[in-house]
N, C-alpha and C positions, 0 to 999 in steps of 0.2 A: 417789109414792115414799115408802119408809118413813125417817125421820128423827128426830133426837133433840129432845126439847126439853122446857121447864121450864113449865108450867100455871099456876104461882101459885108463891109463896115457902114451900120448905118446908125442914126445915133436911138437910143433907149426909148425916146418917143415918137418914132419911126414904127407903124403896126407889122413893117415888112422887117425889123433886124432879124427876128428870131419866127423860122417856117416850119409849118406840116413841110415834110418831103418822103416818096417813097424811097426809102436804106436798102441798101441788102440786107440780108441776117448775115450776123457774125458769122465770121471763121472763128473756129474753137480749135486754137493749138497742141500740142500735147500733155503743154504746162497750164492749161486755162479752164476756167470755168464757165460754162453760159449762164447767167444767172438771170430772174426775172425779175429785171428793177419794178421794185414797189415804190421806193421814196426815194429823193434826192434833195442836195443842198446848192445852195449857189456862193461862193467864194470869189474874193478880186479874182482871182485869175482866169477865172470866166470873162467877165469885164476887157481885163487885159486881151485874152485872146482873141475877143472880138473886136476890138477898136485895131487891133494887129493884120484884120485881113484888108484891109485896101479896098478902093471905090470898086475894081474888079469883082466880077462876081464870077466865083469857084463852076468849074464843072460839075461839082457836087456839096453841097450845105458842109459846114463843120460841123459834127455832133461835137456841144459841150459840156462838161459836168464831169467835178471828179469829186466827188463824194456820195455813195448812193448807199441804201442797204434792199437787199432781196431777196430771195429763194431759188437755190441750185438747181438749175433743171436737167444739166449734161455734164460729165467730168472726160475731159481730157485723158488720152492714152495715160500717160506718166503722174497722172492724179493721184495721189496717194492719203492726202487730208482732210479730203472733203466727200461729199455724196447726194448725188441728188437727194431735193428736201431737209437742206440744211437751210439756216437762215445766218445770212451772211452782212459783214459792213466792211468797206473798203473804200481807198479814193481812187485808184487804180493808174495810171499810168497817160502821160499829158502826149505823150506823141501815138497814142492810140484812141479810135473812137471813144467820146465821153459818154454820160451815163444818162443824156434830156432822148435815152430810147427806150422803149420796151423791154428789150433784151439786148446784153451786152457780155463782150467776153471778157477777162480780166483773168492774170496772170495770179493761180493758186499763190505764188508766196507775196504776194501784195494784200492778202485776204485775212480774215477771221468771225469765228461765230459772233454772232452779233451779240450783246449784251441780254442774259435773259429776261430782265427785265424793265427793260425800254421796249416798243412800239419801235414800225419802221420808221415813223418820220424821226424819230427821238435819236433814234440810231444811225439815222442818217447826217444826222449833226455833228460827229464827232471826228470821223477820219482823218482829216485833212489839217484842220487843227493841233488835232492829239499827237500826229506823227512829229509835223513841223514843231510843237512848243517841248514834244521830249527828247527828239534828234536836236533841237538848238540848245537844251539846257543841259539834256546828263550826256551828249556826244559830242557836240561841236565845243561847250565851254567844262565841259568836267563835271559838272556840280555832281557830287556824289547820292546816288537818287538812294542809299541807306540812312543820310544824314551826318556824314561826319564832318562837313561844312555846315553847319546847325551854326544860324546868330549870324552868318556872312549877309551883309544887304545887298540887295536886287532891286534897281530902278528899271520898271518897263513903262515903256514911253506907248501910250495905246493902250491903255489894258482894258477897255470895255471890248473890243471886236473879238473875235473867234479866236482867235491866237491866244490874246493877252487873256482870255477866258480861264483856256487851257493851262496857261505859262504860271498865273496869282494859284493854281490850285496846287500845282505838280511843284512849285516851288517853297510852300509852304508845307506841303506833306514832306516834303526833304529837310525840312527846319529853317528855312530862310526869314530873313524879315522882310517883306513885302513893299514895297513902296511904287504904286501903280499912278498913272497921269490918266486926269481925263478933266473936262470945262464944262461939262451941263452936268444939270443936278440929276437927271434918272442914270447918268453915267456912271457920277463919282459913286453912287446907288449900287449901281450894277458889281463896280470894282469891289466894294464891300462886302456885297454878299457873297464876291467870289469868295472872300477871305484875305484880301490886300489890309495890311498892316496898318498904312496912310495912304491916303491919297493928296494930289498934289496937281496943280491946275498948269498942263501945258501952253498954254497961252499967257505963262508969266512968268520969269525968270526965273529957274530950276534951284539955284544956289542958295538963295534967299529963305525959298522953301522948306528944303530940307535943311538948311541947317536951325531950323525951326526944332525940327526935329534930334539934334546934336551930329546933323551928317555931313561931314564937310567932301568927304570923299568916299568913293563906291569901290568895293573889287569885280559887280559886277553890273554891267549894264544892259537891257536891250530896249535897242528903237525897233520898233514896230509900225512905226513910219517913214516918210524921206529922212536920207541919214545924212543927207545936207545941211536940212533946215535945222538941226540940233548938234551939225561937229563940232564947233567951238566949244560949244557948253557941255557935252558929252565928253571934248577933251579934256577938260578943266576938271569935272570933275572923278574921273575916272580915274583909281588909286594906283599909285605905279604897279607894277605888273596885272595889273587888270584887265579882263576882259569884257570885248565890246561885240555883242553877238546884233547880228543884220539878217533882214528877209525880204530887203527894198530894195533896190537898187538907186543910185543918187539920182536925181536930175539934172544935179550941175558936178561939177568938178572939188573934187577937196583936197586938202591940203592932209596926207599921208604923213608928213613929219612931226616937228614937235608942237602940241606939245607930248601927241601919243608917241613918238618915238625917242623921246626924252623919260619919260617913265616905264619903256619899253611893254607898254599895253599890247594886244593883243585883239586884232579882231578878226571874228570870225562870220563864216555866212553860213544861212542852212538854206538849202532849196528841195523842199521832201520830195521831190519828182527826179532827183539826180539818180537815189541807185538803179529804178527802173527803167531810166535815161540811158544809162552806163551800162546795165545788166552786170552789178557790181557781185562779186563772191557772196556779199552776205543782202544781197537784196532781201532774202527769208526776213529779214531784220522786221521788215515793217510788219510784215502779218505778226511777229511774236510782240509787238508792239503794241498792235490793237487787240492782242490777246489776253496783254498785261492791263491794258485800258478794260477792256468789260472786266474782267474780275473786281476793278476797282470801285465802276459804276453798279456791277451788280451787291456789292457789299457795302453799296454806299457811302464809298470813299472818295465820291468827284460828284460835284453836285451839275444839277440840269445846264446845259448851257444854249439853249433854245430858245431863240425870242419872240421865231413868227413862223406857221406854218400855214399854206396855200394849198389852197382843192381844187382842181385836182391839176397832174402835170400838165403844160399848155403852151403854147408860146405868149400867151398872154398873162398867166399868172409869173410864166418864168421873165418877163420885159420887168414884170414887176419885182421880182427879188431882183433880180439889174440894176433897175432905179433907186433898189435901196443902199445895194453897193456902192455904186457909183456917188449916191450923196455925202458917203462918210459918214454916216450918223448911224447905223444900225447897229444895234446893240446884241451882241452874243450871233445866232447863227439864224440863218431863213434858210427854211425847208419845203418841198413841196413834194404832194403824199397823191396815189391813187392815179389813174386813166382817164378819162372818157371813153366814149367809143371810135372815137378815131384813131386812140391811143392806142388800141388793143390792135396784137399782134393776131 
């Protein structure tokens, strides 16, 4: 099959980073499904992966993309939830083929029906996000997703990008007060419509602001950026036994003591590719995750978070959600919907 994928590291406006190449067709395991990708989204770690391959160029392209939504075409031996001619959204698994192919196989419990009523590119918005901002809130920091932490404040540091999208919704349907950062105006825009409480300009000293607000200290925090460029002020303000949820990794080195270890704070990391990484007991978790997620979208309990969608898949419209990544400025999620004929298996 013909499929997209990235040779070696070259940079975004390079026409060669991301190629036509002939793939093999999946191998479909016992636990997988081959699905027919219709749409997909592009996320930093698309970005990430690809600046990761070196000037070397691979014996074979990397297929990238973990977010996609499609239609069932084959179920595996040991299938038991799915069936051909189901329509499905998932983000699937980072140490297996991504989803910039025609057809791809993916692990039944990393799956679910896709929202009834979203469209694929709609549906392909959400995965990746949805997993990462409910695994970091109601697993890795406790927030009780019934509400019985109702009125606790929540500073997300990012909240216009896909994550912070997800994180201003799920955290206000739990009864939180919302307190989201962002420094342009269609930003602080964006954070609002999510349903963030206040917003609050990261490019100016955090303390200041919120206590604008009557908030001198948080019980719970997330950066959603480098967790360098904000320890100090994240430690200050972050309420003793507080937690400090992360999805970055630093760039530089920080200082682990006090004053987080003086108010005996807590942080934690999510990285939603670990159970599948791991082949953890409850990897199931993610498909009932985004099973939870469409009930919510289809009842109209999580509003759109879709900013751009591209016609059709390509290595040239895919350079371009890249470029939007990579700039830091894109707002909610990019998707890209449809084949050509080169695309077609």
């Amino acid at each position: 099959m013909n499929a997209i994928g990235a040779r070696c590291y070259l940079p975004v406006t390079d026409p060669e980073c991301l190629v036509w190449f002939d793939a093999p067709q999946p191998i479909v395991g016992p636990r997988d499904l081959l699905v027919k990708v219709e749409a997909v989204a592009v996320n930093p770690v698309d970005t990430k992966i690809r600046k990761s391959l070196g000037a070397d160029p691979l014996p074979q392209p990397r297929i990238l993309g973990w977010d996609a939504a499609g239609t069932v075409l084959e179920v595996g031996a040991e299938v038991t939830n799915f069936k051909p001619g189901d329509e499905v959204f998932y983000a699937g698994e980072v140490m297996r083929p991504g989803c910039n192919a025609p057809l791809q196989a993916v692990d039944e419990r990393l799956v679910a029906r896709k929202p009834a009523t979203l469209g694929f590119a709609e549906a392909a918005s959400w995965p990746l996000v949805a997993i990462t901002a409910w695994e970091l809130l109601f697993e890795r920091m406790r927030v009780d997703v019934d509400g019985s932490d109702a009125g606790k404040a929540l500073l997300i540091l990012n909240g216009a990008g896909g994550v912070g999208s997800v994180l201003i919704q799920l955290a206000k349907r739990a009864g939180l007060r919302v307190i989201a950062t962002a420094s342009r105006p269609e930003s602080i825009a964006w954070c609002r419509e999510m349903g963030a409480d206040e917003v609050i300009n990261h490019h100016q000293p955090l303390a200041p602001q919120l206590a604008a607000f009557g908030l001198t200290e948080l019980p719970l925090i997330i950066n959603l950026h480098l967790p360098d460029l904000y320890w100090k002020q994240t430690g200050e303000l972050i309420a003793p036994f507080g937690t400090l949820g992360l999805i970055v990794e630093p760039s530089a080195p920080v200082n682990a003591g006090d004053p987080m270890k003086m108010k005996c704070a807590t942080v934690v990391w999510e990285w939603m590719f670990a159970r599948a990484r791991f082949k953890t007991a409850d990897m199931h978790r993610q498909g009932e995750i985004l099973a939870d997620i469409a009930k919510l979208i289809d009842a109209s309990q999580l509003k759109p978070i879709l900013g751009n969608t591209l016609h059709p898949i390509s290595p040239e419209t895919l350079r371009e959600a890249h470029a939007a990544m990579e700039s830091g400025t894109a707002l909610g999620k990019w998707t890209l919907e449809g084949w050509g004929e080169i695309g077609k298996w």
